[in-house]
ZAMARGU-4260 file (C-alpha; in steps of 0.2 Angstrom, whole numbers, plus 5000, padded with zeros to 4 digits):
<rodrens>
0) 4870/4754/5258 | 4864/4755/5277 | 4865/4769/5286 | 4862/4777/5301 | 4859/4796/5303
5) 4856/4804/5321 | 4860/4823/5326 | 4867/4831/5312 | 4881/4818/5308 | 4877/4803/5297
10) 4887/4787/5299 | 4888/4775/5286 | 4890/4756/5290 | 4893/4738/5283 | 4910/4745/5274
15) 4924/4730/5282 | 4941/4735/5282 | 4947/4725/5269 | 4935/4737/5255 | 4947/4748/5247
20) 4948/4754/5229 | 4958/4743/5222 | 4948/4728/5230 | 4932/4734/5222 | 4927/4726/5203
25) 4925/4740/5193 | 4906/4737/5191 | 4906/4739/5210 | 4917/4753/5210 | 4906/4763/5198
30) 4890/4760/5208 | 4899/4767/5223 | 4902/4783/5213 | 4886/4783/5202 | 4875/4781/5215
35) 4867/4797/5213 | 4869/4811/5202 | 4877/4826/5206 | 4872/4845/5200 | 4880/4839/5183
40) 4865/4830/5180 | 4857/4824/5191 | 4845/4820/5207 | 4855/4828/5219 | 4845/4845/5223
45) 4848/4862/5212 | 4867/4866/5217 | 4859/4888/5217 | 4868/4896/5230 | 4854/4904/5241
50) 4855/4922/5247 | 4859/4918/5266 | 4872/4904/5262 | 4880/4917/5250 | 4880/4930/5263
55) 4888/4920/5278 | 4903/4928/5284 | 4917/4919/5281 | 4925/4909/5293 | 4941/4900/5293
60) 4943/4883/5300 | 4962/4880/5302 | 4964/4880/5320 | 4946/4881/5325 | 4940/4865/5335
65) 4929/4852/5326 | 4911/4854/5333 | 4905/4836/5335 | 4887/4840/5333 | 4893/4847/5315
70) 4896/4835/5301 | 4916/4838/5295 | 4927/4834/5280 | 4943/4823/5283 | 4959/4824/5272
75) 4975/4813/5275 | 4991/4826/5272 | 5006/4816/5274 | 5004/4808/5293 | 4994/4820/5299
80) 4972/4818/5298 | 4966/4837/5295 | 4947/4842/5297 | 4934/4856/5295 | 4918/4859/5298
85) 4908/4859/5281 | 4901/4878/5283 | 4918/4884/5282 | 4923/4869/5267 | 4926/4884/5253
90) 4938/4893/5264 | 4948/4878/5270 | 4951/4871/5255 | 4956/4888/5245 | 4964/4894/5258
95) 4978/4888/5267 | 4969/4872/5275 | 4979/4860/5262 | 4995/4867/5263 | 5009/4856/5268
100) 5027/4858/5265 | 5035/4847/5248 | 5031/4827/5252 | 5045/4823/5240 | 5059/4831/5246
105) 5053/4840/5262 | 5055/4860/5259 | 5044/4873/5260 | 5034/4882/5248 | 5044/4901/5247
110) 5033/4915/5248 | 5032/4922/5230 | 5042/4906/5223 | 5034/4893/5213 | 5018/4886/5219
115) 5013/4870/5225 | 5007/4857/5213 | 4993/4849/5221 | 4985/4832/5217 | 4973/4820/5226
120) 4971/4804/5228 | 4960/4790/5238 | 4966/4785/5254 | 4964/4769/5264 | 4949/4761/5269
125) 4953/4757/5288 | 4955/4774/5291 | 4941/4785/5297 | 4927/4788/5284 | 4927/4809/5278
130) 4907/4805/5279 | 4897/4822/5277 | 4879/4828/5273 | 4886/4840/5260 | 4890/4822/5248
135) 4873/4814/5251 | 4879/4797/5245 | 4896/4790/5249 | 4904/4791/5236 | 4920/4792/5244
140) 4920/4782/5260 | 4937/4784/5261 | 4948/4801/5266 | 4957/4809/5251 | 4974/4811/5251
145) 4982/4829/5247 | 5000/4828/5239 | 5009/4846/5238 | 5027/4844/5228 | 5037/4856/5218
150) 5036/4855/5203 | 5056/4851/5200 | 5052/4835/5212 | 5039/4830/5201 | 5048/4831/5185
155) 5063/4823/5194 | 5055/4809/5202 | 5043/4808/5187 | 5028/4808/5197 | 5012/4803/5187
160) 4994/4812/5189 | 4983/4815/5178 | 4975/4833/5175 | 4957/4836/5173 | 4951/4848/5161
165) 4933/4855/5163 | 4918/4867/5161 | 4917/4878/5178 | 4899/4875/5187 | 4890/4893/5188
170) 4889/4891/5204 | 4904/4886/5208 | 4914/4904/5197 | 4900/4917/5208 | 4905/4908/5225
175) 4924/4910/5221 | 4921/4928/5213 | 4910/4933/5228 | 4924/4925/5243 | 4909/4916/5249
180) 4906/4900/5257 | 4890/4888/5251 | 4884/4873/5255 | 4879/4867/5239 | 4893/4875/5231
185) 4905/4865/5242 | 4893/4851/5237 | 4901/4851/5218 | 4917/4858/5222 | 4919/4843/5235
190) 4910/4828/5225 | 4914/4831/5207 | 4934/4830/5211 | 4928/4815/5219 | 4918/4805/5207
195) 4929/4809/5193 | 4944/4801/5204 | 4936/4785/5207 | 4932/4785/5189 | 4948/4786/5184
200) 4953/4775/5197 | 4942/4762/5191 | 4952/4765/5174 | 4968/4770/5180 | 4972/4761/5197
205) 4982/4769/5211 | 4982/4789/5201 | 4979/4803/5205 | 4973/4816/5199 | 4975/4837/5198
210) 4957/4844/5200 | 4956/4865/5201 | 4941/4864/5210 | 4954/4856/5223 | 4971/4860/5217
215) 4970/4878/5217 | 4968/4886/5233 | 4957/4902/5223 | 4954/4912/5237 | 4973/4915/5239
220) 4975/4929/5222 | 4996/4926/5221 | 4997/4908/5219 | 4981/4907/5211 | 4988/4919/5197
225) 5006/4907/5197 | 4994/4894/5196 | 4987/4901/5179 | 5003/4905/5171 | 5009/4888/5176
230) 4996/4879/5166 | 5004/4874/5152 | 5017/4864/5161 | 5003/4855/5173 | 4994/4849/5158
235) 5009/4843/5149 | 5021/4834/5162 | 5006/4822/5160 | 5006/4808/5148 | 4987/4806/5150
240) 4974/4821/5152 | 4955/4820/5156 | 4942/4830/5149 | 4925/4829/5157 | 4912/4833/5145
245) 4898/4832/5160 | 4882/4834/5148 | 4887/4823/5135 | 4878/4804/5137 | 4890/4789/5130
250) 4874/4785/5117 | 4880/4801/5110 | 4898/4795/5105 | 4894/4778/5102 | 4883/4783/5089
255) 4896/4791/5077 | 4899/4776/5067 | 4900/4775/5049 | 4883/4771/5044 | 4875/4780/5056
260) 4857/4787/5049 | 4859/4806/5044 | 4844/4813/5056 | 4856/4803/5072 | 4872/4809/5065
265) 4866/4827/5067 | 4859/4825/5083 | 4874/4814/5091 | 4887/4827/5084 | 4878/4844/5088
270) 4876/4835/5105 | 4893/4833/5105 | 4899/4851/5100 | 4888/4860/5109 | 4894/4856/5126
275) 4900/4867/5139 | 4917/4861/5140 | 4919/4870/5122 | 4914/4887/5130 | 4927/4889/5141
280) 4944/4897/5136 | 4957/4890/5149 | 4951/4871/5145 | 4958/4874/5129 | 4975/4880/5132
285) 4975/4864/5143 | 4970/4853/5128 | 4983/4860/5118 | 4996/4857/5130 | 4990/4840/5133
290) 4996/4825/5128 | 4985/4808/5126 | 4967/4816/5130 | 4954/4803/5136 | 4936/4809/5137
295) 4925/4807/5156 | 4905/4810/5149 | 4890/4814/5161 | 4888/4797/5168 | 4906/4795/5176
300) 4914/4783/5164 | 4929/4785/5154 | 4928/4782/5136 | 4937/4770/5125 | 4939/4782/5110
305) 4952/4795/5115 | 4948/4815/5111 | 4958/4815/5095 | 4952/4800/5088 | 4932/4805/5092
310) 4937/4823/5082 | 4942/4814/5068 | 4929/4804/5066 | 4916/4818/5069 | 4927/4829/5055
315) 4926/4811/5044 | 4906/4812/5046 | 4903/4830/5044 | 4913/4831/5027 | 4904/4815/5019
320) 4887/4822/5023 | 4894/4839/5014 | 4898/4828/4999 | 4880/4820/4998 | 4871/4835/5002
325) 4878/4853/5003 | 4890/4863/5017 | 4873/4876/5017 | 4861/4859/5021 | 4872/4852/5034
330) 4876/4869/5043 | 4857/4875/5045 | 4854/4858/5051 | 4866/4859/5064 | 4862/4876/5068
335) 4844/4870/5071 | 4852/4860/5085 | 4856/4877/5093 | 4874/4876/5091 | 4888/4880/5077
340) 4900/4873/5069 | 4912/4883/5071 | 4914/4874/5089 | 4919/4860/5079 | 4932/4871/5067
345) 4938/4874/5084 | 4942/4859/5089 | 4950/4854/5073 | 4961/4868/5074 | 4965/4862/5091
350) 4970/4843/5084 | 4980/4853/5073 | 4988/4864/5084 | 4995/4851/5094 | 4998/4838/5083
355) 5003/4845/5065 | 5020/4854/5066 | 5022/4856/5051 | 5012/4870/5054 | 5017/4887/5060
360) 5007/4892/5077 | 5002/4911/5073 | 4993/4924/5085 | 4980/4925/5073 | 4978/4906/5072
365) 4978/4907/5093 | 4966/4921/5091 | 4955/4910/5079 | 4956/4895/5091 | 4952/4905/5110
370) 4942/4920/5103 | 4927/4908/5101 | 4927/4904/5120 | 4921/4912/5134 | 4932/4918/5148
375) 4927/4928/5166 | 4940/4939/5165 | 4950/4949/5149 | 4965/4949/5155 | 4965/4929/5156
380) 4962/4930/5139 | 4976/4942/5135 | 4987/4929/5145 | 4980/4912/5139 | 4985/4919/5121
385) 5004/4923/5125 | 5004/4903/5134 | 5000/4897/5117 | 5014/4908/5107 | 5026/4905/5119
390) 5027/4922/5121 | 5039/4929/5137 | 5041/4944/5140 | 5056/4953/5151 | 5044/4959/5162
395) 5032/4948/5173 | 5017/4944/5164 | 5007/4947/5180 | 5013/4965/5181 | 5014/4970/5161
400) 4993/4964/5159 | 4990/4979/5171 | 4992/4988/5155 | 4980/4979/5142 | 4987/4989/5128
405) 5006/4988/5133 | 5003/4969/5135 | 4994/4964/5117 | 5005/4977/5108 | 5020/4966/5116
410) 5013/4950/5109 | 5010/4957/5092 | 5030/4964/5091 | 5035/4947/5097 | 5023/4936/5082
415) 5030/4950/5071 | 5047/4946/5078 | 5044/4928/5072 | 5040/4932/5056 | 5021/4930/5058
420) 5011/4942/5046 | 4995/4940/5058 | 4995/4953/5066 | 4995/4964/5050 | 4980/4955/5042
425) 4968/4956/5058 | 4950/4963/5054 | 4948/4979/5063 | 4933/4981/5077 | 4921/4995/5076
430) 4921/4996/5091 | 4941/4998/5095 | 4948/5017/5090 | 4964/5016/5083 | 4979/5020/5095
435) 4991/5035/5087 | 5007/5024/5098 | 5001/5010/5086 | 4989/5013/5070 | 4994/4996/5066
440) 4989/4988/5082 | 4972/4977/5081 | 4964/4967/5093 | 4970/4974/5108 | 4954/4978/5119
445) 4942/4965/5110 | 4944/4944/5115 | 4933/4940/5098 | 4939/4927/5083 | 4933/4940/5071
450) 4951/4946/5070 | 4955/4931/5059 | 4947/4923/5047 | 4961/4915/5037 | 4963/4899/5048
455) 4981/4890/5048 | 4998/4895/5041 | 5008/4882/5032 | 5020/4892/5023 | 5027/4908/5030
460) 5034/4922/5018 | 5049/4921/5009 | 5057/4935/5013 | 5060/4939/5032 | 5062/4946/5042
465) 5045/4959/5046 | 5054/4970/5057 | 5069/4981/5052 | 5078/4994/5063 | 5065/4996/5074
470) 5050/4999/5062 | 5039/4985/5055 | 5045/4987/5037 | 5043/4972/5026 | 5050/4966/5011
475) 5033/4963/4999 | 5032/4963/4980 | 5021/4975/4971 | 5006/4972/4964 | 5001/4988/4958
480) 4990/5004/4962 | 4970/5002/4964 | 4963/5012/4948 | 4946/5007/4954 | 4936/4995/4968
485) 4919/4990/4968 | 4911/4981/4983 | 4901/4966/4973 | 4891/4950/4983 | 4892/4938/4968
490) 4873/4936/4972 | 4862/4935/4959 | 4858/4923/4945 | 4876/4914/4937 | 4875/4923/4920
495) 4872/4941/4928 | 4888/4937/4940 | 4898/4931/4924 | 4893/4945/4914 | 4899/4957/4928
500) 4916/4949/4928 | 4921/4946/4912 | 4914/4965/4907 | 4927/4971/4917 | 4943/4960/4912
505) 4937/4965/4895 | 4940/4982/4897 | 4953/4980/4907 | 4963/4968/4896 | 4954/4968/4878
510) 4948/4950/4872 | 4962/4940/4879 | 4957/4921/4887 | 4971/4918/4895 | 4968/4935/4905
515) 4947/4929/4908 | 4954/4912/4914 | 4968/4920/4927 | 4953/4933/4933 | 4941/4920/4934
520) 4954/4907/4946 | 4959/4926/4955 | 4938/4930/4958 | 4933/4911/4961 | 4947/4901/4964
525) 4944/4882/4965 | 4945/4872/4981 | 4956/4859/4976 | 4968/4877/4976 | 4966/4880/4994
530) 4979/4876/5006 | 4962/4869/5017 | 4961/4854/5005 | 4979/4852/5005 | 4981/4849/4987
535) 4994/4867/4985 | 5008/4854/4988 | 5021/4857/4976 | 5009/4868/4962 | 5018/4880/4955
540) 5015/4896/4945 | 5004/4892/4933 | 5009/4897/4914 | 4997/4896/4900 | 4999/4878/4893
545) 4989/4872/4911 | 4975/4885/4904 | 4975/4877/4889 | 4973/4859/4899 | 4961/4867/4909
550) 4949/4877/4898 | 4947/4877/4880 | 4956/4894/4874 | 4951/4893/4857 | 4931/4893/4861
555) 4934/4906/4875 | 4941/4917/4861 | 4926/4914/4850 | 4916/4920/4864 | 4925/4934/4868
560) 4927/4940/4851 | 4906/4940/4851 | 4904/4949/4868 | 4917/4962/4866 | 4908/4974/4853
565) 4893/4973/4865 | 4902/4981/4877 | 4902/4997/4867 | 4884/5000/4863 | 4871/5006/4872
570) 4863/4996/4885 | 4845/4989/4883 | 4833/4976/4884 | 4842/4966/4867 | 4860/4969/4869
575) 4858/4964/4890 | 4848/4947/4883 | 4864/4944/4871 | 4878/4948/4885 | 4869/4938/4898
580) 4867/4923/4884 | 4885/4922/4880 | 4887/4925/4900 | 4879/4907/4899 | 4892/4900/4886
585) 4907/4908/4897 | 4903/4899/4912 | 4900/4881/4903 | 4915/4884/4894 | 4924/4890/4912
590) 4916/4876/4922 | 4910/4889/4934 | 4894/4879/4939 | 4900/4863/4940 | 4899/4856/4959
595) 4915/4857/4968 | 4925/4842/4973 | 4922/4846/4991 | 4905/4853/4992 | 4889/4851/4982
600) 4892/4871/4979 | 4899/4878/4963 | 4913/4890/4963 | 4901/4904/4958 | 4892/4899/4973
605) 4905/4896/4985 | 4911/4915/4980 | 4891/4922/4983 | 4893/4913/5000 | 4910/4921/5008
610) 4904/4937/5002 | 4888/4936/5013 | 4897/4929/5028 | 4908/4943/5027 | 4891/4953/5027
615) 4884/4943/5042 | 4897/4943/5053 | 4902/4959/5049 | 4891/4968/5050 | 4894/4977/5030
620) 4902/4971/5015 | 4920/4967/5013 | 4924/4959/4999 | 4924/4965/4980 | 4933/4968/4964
625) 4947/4980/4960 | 4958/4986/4946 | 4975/4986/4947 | 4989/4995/4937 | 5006/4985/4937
630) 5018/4998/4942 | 5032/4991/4930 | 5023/4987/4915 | 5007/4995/4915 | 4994/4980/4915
635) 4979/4983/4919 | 4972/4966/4931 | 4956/4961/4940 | 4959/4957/4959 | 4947/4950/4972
640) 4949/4958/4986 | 4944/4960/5003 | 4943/4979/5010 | 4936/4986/5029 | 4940/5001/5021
645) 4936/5009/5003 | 4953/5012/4993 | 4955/5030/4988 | 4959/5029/4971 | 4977/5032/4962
650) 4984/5032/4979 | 4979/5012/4988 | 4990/5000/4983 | 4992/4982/4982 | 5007/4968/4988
655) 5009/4952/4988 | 5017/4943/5003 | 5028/4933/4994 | 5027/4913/4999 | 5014/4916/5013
660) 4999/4903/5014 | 4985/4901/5025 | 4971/4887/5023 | 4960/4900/5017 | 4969/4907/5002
665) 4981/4899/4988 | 4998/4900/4983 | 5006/4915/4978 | 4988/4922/4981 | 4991/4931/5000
670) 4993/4951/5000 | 4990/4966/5008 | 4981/4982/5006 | 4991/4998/5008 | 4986/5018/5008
675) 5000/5027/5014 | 5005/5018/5029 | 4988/5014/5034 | 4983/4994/5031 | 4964/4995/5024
680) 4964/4978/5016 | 4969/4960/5011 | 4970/4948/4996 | 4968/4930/4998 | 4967/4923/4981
685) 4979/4937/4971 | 4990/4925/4960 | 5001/4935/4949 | 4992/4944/4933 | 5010/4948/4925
690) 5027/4944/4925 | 5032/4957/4937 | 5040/4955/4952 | 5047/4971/4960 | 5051/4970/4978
695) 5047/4984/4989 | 5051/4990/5008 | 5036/4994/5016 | 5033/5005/5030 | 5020/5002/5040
700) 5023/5008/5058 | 5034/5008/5072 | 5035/4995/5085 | 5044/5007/5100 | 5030/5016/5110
</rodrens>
């Protein structure tokens, strides 16, 4: 395209009136916006602030004459043409250089009322090019045009945008951080709203869009903050939102196909995964209150597969690669692509999240979604959580976050309020001292997904509610009292793990199969059991004619009856070899070794694995085998259990959350650790070991400060 530069202004030329966006093809349309890359990617030179740009005094441009020797930026508002001179670009456009009062029904914007919701779109091409140094190419010949409305005329008049969700440049945080005007900061925060307009243009004619870079004026703190708090709403008026996964190439998602080689599948979908966008916190509250979300990659094309539909088919991949080779294979693999896959967990929780009601939207699960992102500031965090449990308080939020732990202990009450156990099964930090207000209270100066581990809820309890006459005192049936625990990693060789567990049902129990076989689905609970799998559906309790189906009682007796005198002699070199021979027999007879219908691991195996996870992510060992005393009859039962603290003795005890179900546990299985009033653990797999069924009130703390 010709052009003609000449003391400090460039001109472009050849552009007839008649050229607008609509008129372009779309090839044409996408050379004018791909004609160069920007910092996303690109040729455009490094968008590093330098020391002196950073340092430059503010200055602001409304009001101040245009100085013709200095190139501007144009923007249509309304009837009126407003400009600025580039140096002071950041300051215009997040201060009050866009401001305008409602173009739908004509009133102001209040002081301290609700903000104005911004959007942009491409103006005409007879009116004067917004041509500047600052955009190299020109990808936008035409002016933008800024539209302020209330939000109430948007929703009245049904005014369409679309709202762009996306990674912040670097770059383009420090500046807004530091209040400091850049050149090649304004670079991106002008030509990246831009570009990804007349790509969605191209798509989409005649929309407009909602860009922050833009739409927020972030230099101005109180409508900034409004801003924030009103995300949910922005995002979801919409009936299309555009994520812009900038380093993501379209050969990567066109190659998730079917038959796709497995070396290209790994690379395509740690590509994928490992992109910025899924850093970010606040893009993820805006994907959750989105509607249709379409997916913008690095080169400034709109995809055809939609976000939810790529998910699926990545989720589709991943588990049929686990199938023919193993979860362990396929993780390290995708690990070696210097990413995780617990991005992608993430964004499965996310397509859950907006689009399966029938599951129950906990803080933990929330915690479990936003706690693997990265955010600049905690208290955002703090804030982004209540937005997704619809948490509102009395009090502004704005004001309550001053106090970090007033806030999160008002969003646990108000999960608790809604029946959600989360809050009482968190993981405590090491880092976080216990609060005497609230010994219960977890989570409430960390932003980490280590809280939670136990995924989605799809049952809630059956006895509600948690909270009764202002203490958090549920109703939970007895389990029993710990007699003994033992922290245990299931590692080792098969029959040495066998022999450990059946030694102690023995002993608890005496030589009884149907008491091996419940232990052994309590201590390595099958898969198809899981709520994950979704296979729970309808089970009920299971009595002993399923054992005898399952496992062949009469030959598990036989072997019982041989390993139970071992028990009593001596230990030494012959009567290990016999125990750990019949160990061999149990776990063929159990079908402990087989490979799992969802994985290539065994249960055993599967077990060894949560048990060093716990170790890794930990930090120490959490989970291990109790011994637990039915209060009512006396039976004596072997639990799995999972403990960040060791039980005392005689004095721990054990409940059972009656009908409560997360993916990662099975029915009947979910319950709670208790010594005193202080929570030390939790039980995932606990399935009744008797017939007992006691309820209890339990006290576990106050919710009044």
């Amino acid at each position: 395209m010709p052009q003609i530069s000449g003391e400090g202004r460039i001109f472009f030329i050849g552009l007839g009136d008649s050229l607008s966006p609509k008129s372009l093809p779309p090839s044409r349309r996408f050379q004018l916006d791909m004609s160069g890359n920007d910092a996303d990617g690109s040729k455009i030179p490094s968008a590093k602030p330098d020391v002196a740009d950073l340092k430059r005094k503010r200055q602001t441009s409304v009001g101040t004459p245009v100085n013709s020797r200095e190139p501007v930026v144009s923007f249509h508002i309304g009837n009126e043409l407003r400009q600025t001179p580039q140096h002071s670009f950041l300051s215009f456009v997040w201060g009050t250089g866009l401001d305008s009062d409602c173009v739908s029904c004509g009133e102001p914007f209040l002081p301290g009322g609700a903000p104005a919701i911004r959007t942009i779109g491409l103006g005409d091409s007879s009116s004067q090019p917004s041509v500047i140094d600052i955009t190299q190419d020109p990808i936008a010949p035409w002016n933008l045009r800024i539209f302020n409305r209330h939000f109430c005329c948007i929703e009245a008049k049904r005014i369409k945008y679309i709202p762009i969700s996306h990674a912040w440049h670097a770059d383009v945080a420090a500046a807004q951080d530091l209040r400091l005007d850049s050149i090649n900061v304004s670079r991106l925060v002008y030509q990246t709203p831009v570009r990804t307009l007349l790509a969605i243009v191209a798509k989409f004619p005649d929309s407009e869009i909602w860009h922050d870079y833009l739409s927020v004026p972030q230099w101005r703190a109180e409508i900034q903050e409004r801003l924030l708090l009103a995300i949910p709403e922005i995002y979801n008026h919409s009936a299309k939102t555009v994520i812009h996964l900038d380093d993501v190439k379209a050969a990567h998602l066109l190659g998730q196909v079917k038959n796709s080689a497995y070396d290209k599948f790994i690379i395509d979908f740690a590509t994928i995964i490992r992109s910025r966008w899924f850093d970010r916190m606040w893009v993820t509250v805006e994907y959750l209150q989105s509607n249709d979300v379409v997916i913008l990659i690095e080169d400034y094309i709109i995809c055809d597969v939609n976000a939810s539909d790529l998910c699926h088919r990545l989720d589709a991949a991943h588990s049929k690669w686990i199938k023919k080779r193993s979860i362990s294979d396929v993780t390290q693999d995708i690990w070696k692509q210097n990413t995780t896959l617990k991005r992608m967990t993430s964004w499965i929780d996310m397509e859950a999240w907006k689009n399966e009601h029938d599951m129950h939207r906990t803080l933990g699960w929330a915690i479990g979604i936003l706690g693997h992102r990265q955010c600049r500031h905690t208290r955002d965090y703090f804030l982004a959580l209540g937005k997704m449990v619809d948490f509102r308080p009395e009090q502004d939020p704005l004001v309550l976050i001053e106090n970090q732990f007033q806030y999160f202990f008002s969003l646990a009450t108000h999960a608790l309020q809604q029946n959600d156990y989360t809050p009482l099964l968190f993981i405590p930090s090491v880092d976080e001292h216990t609060d005497d207000r609230a010994p219960w209270l977890r989570g409430y100066s960390t932003r980490t997904w280590k809280l939670w581990d136990m995924g989605r809820c799809h049952k809630k309890a059956t006895y509600q509610p948690i909270i009764r006459e202002g203490k958090i005192q549920p109703q939970l049936e007895t389990v029993g009292i710990i007699e003994w625990f033992e922290y245990y990693d299931f590692g080792g060789d098969a029959e040495s793990v066998m022999d450990y567990v059946a030694s102690k049902v023995v002993r608890a129990r005496g030589r009884d199969p149907q008491a091996l076989c419940q232990t052994v689905d309590r201590v390595f609970p099958m898969e198809a059991r899981k709520a994950v799998n979704m296979e729970w559906k309808g089970a009920k309790q299971e009595n002993a004619s399923d054992f005898v189906q399952r496992y062949d009682l009469e030959k598990l007796q036989g072997l019982l009856e041989e390993y139970g005198p071992l028990l009593d002699i001596q230990a030494g070199e012959v009567v290990t070899r016999q125990r750990l021979e019949i160990g061999k027999k149990l776990i063929k007879a159990l079908k402990l070794s087989n490979r799992g219908k969802y994985s290539t691991e065994s249960r055993l195996e599967l077990a060894a694995g949560e048990a060093d996870w716990y170790l890794r992510e930990y930090g120490k060992a959490m989970e291990g085998i109790g011994r637990v005393s039915c209060k009512i009859c006396g039976w004596r039962s072997i639990f799995r259990l999972t403990m960040w603290e060791e039980p005392t003795p005689d004095i721990a005890q054990v409940y059972r959350i009656s009908g409560l179900l997360y993916d990662d546990s099975v029915p009947d299985g979910v319950g709670i650790v208790m010594e005193g009033k202080r929570i030390i653990g939790k039980m995932m797999y606990g399935t009744p070991a008797c017939e007992c069924s006691q309820l209890e009130l339990v006290e576990m703390g106050s919710v009044k400060l």
